[in-house]
N, C-alpha and C positions, 0 to 999 in steps of 0.2 A: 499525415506522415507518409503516406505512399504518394504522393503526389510529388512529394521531396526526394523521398529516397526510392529505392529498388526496392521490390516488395516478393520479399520468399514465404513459401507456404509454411516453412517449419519455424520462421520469427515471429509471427502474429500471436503464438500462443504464449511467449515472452510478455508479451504487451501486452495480452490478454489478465493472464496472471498480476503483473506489478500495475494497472490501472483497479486490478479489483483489490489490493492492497492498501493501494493508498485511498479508495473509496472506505472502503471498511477503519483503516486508520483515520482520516476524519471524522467518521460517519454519516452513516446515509442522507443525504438530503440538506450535508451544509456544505457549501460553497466555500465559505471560509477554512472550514476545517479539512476540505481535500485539499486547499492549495499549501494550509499548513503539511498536512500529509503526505504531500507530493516533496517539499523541502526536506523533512526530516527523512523519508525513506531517502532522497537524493544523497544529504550527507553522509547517512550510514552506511549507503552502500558505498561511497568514496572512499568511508574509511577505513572500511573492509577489504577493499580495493588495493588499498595502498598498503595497509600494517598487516594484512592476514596473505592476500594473496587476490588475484582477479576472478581466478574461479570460481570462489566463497562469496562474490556480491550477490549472485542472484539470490543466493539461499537467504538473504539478510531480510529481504524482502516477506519471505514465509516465516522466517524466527521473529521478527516483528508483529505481523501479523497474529501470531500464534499468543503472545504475548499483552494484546492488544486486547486481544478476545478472553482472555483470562483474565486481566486484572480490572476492564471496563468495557465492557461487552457493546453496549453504542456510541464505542468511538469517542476520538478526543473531545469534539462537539458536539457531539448527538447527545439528543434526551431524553432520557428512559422515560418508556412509556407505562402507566400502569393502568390494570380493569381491574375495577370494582367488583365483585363477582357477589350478587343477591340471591 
């Protein structure tokens, strides 16, 4: 992306932030499930966008998130891992 665009020091944390989002919304370590993750945060933030208002998309990102972690903690395709404890 910075080789594309212009690259400011106070945008990287944007990108920072909603890449570890849609990491966590897939979960860790499937490929498949970031790019699902990456779609789904894309539309919600559109639709945020567009029917709440543009300043409310980034937030859509951490209310997702937040969400994600509460109701399935590794992620759409991640899979809980469990120890046996002896």
């Amino acid at each position: 992306m910075g080789m594309l665009y212009a690259f400011y020091p106070s945008l990287h944390y944007e990108w920072i932030g909603k890449l570890f989002c849609i990491v966590v919304l897939g979960g860790l370590g499937s490929i498949p499930g970031v790019l699902v993750g990456a779609v789904i945060l894309g539309l919600v933030e559109s639709l945020v966008a567009t029917y709440i208002g543009a300043s409310w998309a980034p937030l859509a990102a951490y209310v997702i998130l937040i969400l994600i972690l509460v109701i399935r903690p590794e992620g759409l395709f991640g899979e809980a891992e469990r120890k046996e404890v002896k």
